[in-house]
N, CA, C and O atoms as a MOPAC input file, in Angstrom:
PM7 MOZYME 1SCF
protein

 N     97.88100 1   -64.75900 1     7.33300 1
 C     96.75900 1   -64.66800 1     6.42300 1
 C     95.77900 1   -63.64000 1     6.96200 1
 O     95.38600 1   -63.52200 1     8.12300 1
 N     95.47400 1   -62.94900 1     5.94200 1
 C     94.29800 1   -61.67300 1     6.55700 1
 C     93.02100 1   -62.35600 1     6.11600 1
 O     92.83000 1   -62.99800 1     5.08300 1
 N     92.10700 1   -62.06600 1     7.20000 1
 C     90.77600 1   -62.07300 1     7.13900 1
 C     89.88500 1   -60.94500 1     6.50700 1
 O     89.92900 1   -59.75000 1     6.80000 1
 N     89.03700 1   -61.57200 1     5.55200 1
 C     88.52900 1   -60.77800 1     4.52400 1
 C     87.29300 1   -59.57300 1     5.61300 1
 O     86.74800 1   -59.90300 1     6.66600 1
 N     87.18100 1   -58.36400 1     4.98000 1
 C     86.05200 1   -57.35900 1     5.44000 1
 C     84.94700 1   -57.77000 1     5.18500 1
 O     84.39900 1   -57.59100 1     4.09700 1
 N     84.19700 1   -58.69300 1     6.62700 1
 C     82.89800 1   -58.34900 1     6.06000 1
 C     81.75700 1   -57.90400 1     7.02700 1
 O     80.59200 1   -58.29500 1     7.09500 1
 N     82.47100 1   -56.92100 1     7.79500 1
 C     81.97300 1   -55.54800 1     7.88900 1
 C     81.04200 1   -55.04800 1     7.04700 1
 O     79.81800 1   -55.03100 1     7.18100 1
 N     81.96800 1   -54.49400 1     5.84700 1
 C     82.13800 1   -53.86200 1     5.03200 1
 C     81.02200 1   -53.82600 1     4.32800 1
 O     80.24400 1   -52.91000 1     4.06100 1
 N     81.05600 1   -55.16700 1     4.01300 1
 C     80.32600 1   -55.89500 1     2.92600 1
 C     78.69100 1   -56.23400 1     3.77500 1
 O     77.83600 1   -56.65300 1     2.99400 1
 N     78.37400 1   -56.12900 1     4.80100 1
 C     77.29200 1   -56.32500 1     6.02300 1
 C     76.62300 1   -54.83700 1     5.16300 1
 O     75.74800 1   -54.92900 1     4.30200 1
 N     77.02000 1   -53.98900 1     5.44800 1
 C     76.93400 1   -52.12200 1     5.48500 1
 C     76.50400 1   -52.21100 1     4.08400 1
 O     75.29300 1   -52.06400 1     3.91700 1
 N     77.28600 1   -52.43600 1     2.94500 1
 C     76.68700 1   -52.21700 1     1.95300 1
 C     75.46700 1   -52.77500 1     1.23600 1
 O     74.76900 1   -52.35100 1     0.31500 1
 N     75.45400 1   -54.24100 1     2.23000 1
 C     73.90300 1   -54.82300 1     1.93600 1
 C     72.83000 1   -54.18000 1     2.80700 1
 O     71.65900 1   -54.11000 1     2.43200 1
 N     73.21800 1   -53.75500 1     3.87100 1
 C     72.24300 1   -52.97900 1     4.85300 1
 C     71.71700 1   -51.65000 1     3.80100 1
 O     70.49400 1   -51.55700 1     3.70200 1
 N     72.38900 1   -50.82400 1     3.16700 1
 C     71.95400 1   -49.71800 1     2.57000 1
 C     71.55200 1   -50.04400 1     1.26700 1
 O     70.76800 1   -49.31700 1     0.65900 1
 N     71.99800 1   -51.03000 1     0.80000 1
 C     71.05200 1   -51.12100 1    -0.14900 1
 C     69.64600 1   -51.60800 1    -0.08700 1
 O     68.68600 1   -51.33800 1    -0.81000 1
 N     69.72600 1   -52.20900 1     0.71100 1
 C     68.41700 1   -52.78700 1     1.87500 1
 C     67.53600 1   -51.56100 1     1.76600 1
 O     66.51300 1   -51.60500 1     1.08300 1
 N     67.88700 1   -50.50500 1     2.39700 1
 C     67.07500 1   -49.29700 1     2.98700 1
 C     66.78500 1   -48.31100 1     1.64500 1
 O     65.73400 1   -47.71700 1     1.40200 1
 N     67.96100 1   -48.31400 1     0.89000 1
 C     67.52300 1   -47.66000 1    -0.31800 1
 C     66.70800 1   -47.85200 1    -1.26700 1
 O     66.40300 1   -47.13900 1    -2.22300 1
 N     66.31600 1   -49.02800 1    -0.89200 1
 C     65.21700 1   -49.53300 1    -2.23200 1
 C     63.94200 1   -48.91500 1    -2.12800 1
 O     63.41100 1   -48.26300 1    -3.02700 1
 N     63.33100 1   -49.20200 1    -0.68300 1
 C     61.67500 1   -48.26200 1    -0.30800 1
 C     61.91200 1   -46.84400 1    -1.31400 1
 O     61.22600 1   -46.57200 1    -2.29900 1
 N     62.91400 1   -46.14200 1    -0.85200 1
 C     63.11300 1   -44.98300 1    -0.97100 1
 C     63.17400 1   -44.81900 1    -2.81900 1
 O     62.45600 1   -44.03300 1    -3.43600 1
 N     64.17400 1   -45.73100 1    -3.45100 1
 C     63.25900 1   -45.87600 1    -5.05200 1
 C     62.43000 1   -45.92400 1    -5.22400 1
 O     61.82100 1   -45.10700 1    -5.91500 1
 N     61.86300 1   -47.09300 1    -4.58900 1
 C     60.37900 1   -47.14900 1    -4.99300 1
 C     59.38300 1   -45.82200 1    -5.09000 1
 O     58.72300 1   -45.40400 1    -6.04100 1
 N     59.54300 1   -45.29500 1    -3.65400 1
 C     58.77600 1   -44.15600 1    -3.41500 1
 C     58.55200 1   -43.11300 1    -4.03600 1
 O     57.62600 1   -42.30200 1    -4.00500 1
 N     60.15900 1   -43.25500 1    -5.02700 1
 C     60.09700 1   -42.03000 1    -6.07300 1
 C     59.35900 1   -42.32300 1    -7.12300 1
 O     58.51600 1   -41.46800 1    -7.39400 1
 N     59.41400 1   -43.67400 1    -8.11500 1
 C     58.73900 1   -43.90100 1    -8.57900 1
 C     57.33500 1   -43.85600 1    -8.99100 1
 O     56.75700 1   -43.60400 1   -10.04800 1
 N     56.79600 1   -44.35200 1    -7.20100 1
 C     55.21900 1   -43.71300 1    -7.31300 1
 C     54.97300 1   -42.40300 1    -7.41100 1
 O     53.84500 1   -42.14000 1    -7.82700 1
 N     55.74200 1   -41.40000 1    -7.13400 1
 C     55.76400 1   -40.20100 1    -6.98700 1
 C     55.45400 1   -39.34100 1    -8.16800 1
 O     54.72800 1   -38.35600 1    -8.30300 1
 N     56.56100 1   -40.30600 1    -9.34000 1
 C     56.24400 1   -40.15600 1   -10.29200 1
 C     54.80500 1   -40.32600 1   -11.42700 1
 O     54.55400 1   -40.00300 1   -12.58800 1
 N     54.28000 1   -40.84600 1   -10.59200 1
 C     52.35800 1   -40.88300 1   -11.17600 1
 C     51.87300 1   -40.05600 1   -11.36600 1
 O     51.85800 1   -39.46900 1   -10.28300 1
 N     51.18100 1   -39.24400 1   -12.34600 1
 C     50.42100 1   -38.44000 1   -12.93000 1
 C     48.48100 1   -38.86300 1   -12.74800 1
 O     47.61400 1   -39.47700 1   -13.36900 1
 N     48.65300 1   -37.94000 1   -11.30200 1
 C     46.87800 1   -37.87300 1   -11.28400 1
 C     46.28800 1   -37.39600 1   -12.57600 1
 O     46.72000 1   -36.59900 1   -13.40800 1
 N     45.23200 1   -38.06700 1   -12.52100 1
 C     44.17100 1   -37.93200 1   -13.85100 1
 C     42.87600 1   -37.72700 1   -13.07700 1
 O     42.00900 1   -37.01600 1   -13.58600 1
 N     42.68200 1   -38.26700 1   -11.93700 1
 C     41.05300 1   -37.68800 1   -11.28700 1
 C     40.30300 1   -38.90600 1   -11.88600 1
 O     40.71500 1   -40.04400 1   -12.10500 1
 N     39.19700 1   -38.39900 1   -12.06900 1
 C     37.99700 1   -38.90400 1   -13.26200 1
 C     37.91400 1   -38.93700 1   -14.25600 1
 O     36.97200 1   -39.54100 1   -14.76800 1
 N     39.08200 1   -38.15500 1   -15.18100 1
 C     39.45100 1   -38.28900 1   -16.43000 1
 C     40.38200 1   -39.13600 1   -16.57900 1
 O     41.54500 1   -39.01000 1   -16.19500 1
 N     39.70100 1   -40.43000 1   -17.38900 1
 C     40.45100 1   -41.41300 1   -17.34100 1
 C     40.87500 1   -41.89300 1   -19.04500 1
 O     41.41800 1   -42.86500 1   -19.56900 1
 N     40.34500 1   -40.74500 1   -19.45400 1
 C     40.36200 1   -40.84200 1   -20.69700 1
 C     40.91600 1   -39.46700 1   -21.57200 1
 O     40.72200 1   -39.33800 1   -22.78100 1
 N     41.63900 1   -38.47300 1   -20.72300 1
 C     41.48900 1   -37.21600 1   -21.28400 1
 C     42.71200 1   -37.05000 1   -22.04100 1
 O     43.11500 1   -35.90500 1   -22.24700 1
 N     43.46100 1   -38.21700 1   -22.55600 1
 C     44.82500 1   -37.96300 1   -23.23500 1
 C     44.30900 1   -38.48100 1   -25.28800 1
 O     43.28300 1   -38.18100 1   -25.89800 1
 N     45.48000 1   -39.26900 1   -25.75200 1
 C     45.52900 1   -39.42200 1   -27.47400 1
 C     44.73500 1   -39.87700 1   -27.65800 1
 O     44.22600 1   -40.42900 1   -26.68300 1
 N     44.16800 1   -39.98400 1   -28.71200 1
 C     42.94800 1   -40.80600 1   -29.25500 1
 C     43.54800 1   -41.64800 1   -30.00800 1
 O     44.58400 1   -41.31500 1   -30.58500 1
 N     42.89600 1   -43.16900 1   -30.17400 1
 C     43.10100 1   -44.38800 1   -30.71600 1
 C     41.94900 1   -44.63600 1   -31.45800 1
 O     40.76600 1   -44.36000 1   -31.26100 1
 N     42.64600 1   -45.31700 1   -32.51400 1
 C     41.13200 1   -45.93400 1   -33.60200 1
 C     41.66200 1   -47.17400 1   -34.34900 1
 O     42.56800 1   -46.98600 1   -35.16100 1
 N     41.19300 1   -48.42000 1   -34.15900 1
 C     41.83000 1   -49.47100 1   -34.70500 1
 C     40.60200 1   -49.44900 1   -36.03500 1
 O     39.48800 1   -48.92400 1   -36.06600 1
 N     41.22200 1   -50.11500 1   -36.88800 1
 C     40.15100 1   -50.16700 1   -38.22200 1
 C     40.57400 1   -51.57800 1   -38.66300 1
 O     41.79500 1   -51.66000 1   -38.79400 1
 N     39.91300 1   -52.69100 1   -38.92300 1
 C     40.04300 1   -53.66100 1   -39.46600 1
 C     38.60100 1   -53.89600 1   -40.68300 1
 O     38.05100 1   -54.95500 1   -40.38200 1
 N     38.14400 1   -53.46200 1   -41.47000 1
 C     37.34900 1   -52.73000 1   -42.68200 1
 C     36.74700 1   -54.37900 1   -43.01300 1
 O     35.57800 1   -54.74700 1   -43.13000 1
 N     37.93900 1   -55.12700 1   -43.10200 1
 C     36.79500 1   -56.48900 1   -43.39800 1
 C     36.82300 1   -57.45100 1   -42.59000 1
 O     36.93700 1   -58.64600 1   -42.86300 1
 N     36.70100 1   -56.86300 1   -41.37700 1
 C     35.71600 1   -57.77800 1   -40.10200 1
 C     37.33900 1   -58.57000 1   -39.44200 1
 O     37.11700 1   -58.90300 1   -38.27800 1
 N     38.00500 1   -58.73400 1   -39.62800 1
 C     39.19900 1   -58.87500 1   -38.70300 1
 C     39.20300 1   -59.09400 1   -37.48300 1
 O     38.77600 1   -58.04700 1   -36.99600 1
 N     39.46500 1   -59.95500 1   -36.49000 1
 C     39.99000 1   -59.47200 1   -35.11600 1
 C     41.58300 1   -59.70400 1   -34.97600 1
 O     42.47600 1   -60.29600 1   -35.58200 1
 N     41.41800 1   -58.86600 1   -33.78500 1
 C     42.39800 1   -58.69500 1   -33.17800 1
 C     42.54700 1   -57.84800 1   -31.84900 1
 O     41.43700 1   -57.55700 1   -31.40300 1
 N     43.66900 1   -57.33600 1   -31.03600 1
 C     43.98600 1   -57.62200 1   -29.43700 1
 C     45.32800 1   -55.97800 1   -29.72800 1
 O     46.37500 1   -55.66400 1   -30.29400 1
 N     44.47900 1   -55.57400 1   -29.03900 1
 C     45.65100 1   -53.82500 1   -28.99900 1
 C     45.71300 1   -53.95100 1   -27.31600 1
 O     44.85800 1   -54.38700 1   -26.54600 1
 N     47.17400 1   -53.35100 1   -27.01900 1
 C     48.10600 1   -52.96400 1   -25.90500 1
 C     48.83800 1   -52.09200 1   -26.14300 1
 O     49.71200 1   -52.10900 1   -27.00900 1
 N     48.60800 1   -51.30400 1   -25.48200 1
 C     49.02900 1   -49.60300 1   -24.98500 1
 C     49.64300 1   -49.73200 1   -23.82700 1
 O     48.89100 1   -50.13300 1   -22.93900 1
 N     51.01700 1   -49.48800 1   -23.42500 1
 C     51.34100 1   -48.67400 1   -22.57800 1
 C     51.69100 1   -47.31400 1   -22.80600 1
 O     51.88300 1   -46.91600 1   -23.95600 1
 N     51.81900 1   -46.36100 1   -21.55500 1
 C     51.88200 1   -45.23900 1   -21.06800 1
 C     52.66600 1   -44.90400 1   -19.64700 1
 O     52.59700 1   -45.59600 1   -18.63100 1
 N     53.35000 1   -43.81000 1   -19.79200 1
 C     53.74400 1   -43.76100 1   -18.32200 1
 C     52.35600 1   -43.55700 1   -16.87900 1
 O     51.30200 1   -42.92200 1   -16.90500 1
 N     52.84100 1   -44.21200 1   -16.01900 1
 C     51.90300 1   -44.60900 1   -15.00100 1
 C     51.07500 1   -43.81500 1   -14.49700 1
 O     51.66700 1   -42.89100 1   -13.93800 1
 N     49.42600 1   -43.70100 1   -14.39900 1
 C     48.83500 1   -42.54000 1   -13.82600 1
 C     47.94000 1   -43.09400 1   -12.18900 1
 O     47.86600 1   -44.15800 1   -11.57400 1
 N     47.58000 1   -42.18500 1   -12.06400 1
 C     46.61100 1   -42.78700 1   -10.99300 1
 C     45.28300 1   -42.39500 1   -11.17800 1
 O     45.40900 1   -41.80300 1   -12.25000 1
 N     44.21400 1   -42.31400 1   -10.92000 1
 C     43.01900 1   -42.26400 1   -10.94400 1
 C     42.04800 1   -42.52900 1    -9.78800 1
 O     42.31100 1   -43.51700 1    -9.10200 1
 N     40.99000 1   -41.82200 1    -9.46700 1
 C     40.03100 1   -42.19800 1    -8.64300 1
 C     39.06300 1   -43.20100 1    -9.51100 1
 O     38.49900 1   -43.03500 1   -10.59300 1
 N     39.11300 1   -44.72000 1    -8.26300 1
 C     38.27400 1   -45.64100 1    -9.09700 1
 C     36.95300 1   -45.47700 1    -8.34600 1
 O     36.17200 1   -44.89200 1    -9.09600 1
 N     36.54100 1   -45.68200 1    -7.48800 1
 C     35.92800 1   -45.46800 1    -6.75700 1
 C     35.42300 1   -44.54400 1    -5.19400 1
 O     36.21500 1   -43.65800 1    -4.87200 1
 N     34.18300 1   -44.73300 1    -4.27900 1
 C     34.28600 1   -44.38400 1    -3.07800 1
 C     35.07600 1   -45.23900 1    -2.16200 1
 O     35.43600 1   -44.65200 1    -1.14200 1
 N     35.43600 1   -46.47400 1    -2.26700 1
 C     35.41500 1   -47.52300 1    -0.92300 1
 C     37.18300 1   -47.49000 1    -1.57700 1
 O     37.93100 1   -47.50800 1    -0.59900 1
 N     38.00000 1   -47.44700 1    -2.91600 1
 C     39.04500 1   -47.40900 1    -3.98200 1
 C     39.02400 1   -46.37400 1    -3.59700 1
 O     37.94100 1   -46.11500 1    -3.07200 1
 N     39.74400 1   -45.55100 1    -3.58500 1
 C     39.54600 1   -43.96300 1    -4.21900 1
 C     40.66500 1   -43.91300 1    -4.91400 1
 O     40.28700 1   -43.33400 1    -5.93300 1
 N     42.46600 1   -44.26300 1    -5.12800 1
 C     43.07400 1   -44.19300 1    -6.34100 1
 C     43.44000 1   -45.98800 1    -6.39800 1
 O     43.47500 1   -47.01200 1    -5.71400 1
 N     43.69100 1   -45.36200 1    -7.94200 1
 C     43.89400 1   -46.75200 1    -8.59100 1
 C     45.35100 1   -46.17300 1    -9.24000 1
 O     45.60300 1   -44.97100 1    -9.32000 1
 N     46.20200 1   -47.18200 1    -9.65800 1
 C     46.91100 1   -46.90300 1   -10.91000 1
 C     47.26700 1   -47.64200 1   -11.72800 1
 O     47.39300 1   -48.82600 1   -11.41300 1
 N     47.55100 1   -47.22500 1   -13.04100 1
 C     47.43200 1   -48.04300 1   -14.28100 1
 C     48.63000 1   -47.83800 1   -15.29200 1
 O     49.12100 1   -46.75100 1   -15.59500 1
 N     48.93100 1   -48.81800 1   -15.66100 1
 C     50.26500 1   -48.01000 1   -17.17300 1
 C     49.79900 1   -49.10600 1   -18.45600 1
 O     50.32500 1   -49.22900 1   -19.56200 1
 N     48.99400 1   -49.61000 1   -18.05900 1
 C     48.49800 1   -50.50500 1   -19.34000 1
 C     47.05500 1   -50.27300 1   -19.72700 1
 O     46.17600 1   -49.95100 1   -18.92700 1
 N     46.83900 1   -50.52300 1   -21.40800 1
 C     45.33800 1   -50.24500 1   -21.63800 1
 C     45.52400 1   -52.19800 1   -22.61100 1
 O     46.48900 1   -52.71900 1   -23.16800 1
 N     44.43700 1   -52.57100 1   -22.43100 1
 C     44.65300 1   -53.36200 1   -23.61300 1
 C     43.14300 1   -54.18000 1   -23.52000 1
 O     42.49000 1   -54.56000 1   -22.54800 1
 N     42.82000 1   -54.29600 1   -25.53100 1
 C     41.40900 1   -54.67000 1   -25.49800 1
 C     41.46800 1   -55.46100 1   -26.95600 1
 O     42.32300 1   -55.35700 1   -27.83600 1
 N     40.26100 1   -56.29900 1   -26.91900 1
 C     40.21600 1   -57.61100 1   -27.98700 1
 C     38.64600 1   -57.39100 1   -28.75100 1
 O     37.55800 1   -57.45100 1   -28.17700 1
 N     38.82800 1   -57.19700 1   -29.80800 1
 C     37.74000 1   -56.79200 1   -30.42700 1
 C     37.87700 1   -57.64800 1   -32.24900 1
 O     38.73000 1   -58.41000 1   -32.70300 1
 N     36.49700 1   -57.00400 1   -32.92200 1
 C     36.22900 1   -57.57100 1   -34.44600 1
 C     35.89900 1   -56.35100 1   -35.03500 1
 O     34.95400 1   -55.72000 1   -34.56200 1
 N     36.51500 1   -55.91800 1   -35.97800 1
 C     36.13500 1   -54.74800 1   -36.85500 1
 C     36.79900 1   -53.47200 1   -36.27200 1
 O     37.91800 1   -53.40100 1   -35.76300 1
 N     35.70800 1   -52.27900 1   -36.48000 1
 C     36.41600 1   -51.14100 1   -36.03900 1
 C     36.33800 1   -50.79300 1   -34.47700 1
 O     35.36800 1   -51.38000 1   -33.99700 1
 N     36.95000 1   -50.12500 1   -33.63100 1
 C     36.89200 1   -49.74300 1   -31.96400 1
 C     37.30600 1   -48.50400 1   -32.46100 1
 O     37.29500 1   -48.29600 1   -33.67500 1
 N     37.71000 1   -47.56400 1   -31.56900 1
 C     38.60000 1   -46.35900 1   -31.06900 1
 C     37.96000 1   -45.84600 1   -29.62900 1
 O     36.89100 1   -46.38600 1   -29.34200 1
 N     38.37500 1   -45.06200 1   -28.87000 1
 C     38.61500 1   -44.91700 1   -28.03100 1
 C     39.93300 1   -43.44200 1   -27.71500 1
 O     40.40200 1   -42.79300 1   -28.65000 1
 N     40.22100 1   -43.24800 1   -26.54900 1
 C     41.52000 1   -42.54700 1   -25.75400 1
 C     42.47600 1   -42.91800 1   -24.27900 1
 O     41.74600 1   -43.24200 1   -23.34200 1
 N     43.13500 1   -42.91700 1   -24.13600 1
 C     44.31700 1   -42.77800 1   -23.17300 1
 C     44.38000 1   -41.88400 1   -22.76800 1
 O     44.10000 1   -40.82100 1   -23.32100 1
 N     45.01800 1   -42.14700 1   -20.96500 1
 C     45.03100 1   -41.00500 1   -20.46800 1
 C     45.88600 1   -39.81700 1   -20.54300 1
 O     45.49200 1   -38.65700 1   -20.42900 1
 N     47.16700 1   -40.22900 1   -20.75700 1
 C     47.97000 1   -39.16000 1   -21.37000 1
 C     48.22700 1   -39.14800 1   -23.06800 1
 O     47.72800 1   -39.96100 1   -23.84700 1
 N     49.15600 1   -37.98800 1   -23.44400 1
 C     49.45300 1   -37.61600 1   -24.54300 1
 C     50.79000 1   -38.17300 1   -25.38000 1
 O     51.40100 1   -37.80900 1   -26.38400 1
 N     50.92400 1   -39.46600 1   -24.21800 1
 C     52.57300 1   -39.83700 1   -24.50400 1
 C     52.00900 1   -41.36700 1   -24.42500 1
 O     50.86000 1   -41.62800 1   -24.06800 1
 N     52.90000 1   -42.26200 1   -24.77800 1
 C     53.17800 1   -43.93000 1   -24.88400 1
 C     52.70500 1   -44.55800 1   -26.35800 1
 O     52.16600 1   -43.88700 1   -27.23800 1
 N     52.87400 1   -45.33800 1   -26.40700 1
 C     52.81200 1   -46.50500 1   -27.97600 1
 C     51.73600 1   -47.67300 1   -27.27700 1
 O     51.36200 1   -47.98600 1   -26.14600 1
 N     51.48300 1   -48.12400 1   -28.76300 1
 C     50.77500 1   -48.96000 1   -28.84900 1
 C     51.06900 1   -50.09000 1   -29.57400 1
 O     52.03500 1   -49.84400 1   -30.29600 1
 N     50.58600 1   -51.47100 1   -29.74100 1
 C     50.84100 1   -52.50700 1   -30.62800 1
 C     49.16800 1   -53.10200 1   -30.96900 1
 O     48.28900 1   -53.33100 1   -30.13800 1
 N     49.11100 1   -53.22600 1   -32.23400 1
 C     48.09100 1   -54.22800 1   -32.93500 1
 C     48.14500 1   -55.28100 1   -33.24700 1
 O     48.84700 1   -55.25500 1   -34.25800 1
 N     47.73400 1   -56.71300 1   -32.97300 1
 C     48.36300 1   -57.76300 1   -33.58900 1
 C     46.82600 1   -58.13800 1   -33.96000 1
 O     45.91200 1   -58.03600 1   -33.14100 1
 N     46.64800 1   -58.60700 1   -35.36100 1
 C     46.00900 1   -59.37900 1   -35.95700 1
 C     45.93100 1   -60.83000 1   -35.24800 1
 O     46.96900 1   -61.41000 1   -34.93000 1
 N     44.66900 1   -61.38500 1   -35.01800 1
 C     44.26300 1   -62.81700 1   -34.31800 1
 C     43.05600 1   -63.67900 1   -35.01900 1
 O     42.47100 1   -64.69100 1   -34.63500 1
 N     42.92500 1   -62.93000 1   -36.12400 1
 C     41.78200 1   -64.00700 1   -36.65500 1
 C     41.41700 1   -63.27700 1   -37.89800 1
 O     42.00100 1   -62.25300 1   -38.25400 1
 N     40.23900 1   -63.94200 1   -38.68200 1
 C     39.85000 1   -63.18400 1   -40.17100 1
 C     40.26700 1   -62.53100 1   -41.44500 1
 O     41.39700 1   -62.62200 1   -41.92500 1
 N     39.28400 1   -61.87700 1   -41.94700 1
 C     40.08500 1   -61.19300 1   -43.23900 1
 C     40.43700 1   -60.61800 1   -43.50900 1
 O     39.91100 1   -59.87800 1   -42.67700 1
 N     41.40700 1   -59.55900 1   -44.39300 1
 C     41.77800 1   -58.49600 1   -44.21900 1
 C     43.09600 1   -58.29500 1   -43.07300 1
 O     43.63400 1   -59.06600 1   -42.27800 1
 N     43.34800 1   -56.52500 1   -43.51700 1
 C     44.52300 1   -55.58100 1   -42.69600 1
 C     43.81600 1   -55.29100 1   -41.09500 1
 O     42.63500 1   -54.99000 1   -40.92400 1
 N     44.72400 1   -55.44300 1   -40.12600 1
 C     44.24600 1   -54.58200 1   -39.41000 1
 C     45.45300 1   -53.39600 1   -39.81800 1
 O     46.48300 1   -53.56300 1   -40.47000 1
 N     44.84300 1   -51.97000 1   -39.08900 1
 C     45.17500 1   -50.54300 1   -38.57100 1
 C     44.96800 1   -49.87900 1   -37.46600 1
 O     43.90500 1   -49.58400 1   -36.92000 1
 N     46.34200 1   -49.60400 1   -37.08900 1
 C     45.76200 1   -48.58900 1   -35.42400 1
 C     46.79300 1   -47.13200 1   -35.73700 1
 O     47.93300 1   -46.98800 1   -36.18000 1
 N     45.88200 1   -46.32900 1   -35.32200 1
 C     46.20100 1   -44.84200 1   -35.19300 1
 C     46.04000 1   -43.95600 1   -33.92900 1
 O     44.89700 1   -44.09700 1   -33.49600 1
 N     46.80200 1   -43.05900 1   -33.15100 1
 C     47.05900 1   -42.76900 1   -32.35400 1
 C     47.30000 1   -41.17700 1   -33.18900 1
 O     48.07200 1   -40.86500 1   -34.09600 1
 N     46.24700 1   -40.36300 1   -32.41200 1
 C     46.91100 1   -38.86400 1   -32.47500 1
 C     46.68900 1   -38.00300 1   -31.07400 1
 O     45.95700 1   -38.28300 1   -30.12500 1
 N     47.46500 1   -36.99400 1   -31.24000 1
 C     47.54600 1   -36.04400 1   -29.83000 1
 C     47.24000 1   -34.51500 1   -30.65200 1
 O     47.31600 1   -34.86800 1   -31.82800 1
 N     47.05300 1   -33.59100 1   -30.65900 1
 C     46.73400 1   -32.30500 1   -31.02400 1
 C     48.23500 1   -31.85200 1   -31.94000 1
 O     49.33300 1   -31.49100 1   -31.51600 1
 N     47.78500 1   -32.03000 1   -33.18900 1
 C     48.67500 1   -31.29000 1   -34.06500 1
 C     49.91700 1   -32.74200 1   -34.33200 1
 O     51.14600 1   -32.73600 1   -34.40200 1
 N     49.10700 1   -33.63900 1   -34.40700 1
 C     50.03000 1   -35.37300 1   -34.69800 1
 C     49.54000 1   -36.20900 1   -34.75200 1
 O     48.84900 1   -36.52500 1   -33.78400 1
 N     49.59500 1   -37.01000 1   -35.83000 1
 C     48.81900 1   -38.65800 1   -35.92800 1
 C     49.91400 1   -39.23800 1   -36.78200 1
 O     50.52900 1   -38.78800 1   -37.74900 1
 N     49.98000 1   -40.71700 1   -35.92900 1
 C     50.72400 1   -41.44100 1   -36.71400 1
 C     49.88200 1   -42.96900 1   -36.73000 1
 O     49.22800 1   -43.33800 1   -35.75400 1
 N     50.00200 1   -43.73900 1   -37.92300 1
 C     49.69400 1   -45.21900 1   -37.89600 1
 C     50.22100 1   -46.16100 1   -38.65700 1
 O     51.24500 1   -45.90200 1   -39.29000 1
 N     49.75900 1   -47.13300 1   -38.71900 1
 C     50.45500 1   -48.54100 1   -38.70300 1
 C     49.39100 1   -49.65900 1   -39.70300 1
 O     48.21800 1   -49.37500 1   -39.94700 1
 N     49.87000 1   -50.56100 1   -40.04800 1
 C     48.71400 1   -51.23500 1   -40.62100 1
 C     49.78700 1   -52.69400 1   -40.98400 1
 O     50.80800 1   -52.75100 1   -41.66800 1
 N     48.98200 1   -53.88500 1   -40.13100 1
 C     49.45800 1   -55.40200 1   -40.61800 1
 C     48.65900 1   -56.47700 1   -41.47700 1
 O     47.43500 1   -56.58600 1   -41.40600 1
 N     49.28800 1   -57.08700 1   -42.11500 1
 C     48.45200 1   -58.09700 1   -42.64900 1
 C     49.10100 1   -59.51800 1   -41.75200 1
 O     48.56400 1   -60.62000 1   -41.86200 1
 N     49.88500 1   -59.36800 1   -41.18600 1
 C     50.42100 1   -60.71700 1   -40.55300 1
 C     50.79800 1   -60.91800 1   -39.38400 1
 O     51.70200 1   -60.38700 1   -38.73900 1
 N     49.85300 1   -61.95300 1   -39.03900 1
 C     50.03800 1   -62.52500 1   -37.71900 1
 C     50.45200 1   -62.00800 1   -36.83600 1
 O     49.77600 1   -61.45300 1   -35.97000 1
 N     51.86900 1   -62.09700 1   -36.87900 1
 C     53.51500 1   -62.60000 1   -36.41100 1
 C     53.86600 1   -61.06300 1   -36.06200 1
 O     54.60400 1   -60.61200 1   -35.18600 1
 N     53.18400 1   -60.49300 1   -36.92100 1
 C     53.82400 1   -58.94300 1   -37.28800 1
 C     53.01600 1   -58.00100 1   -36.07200 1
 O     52.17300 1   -58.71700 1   -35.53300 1
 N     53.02500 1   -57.33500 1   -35.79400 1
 C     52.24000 1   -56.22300 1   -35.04600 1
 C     52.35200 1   -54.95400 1   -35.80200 1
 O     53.28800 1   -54.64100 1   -36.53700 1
 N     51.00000 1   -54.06600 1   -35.46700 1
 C     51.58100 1   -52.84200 1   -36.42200 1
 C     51.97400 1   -51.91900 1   -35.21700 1
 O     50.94600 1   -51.78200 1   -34.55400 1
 N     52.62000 1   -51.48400 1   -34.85500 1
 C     53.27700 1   -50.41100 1   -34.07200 1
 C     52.83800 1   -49.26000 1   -34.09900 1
 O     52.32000 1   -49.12900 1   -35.20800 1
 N     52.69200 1   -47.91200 1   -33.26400 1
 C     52.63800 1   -46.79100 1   -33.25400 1
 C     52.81100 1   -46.15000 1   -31.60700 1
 O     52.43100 1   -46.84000 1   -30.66100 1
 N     53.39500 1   -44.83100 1   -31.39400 1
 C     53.32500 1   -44.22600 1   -30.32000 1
 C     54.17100 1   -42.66400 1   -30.74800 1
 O     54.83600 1   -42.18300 1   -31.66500 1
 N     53.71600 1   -42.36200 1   -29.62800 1
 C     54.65000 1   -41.00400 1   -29.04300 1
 C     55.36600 1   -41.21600 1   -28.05100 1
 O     54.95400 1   -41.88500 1   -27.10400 1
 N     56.75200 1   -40.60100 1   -28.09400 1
 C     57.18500 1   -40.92900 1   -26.50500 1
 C     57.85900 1   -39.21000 1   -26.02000 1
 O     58.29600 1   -39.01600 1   -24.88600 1

């Protein structure tokens, strides 16, 4: 009877072991400084016209930012905010989607997202439903 390799099998958990930091690392690498402009990407405008609330979430690919002196980078890939009526606002880049979900009151909500030379939007009356929009 032969005895199974586990050598073999030691080695390939060892490197996968070691290879992971090294993903990771690329990953962060992949972050897009923004500085102090933490806002210098698409513009967003939710409209709910007859007093509506509701709860928008944006992701984006991951940036970093200076938050502070004692902080100095931060990083972020999520925006998300809970409001009644109309908001708008921007993101830091020119790329990612968004979702609207209606949470209370009367009326549609609407969210719109444009970047220079593009706008697209969305508009729900239900719950359940979210209205969608992005660039990718």
């Amino acid at each position: 009877m032969r005895r199974p390799n586990r050598e073999g099998a030691r080695v390939g958990i060892a490197a996968a072991v070691f290879a992971l930091p090294l993903a990771l690392a690329g990953a962060s690498a992949a972050q897009t400084w923004v500085g102090t402009n933490i806002e210098g990407g698409m513009h967003w405008h939710v409209s709910a016209p007859e007093g509506a609330a509701w709860r928008l979430e944006c992701r984006f690919p991951p940036v970093t930012y200076y938050r502070n002196a004692y902080e100095q980078k931060a990083w972020i890939n999520r925006f998300e905010r809970s409001g009644r009526g109309d908001d708008s606002g921007r993101l830091p880049l020119n790329i990612g989607h968004c979702h609207l979900w209606k949470t209370g009151g009367r009326g549609a909500v609407a969210i719109g997202v444009s970047r220079p030379g593009e706008t697209v939007a969305d508009a729900s009356r239900d719950r359940a439903t979210p209205a969608a929009v992005g660039f990718l």
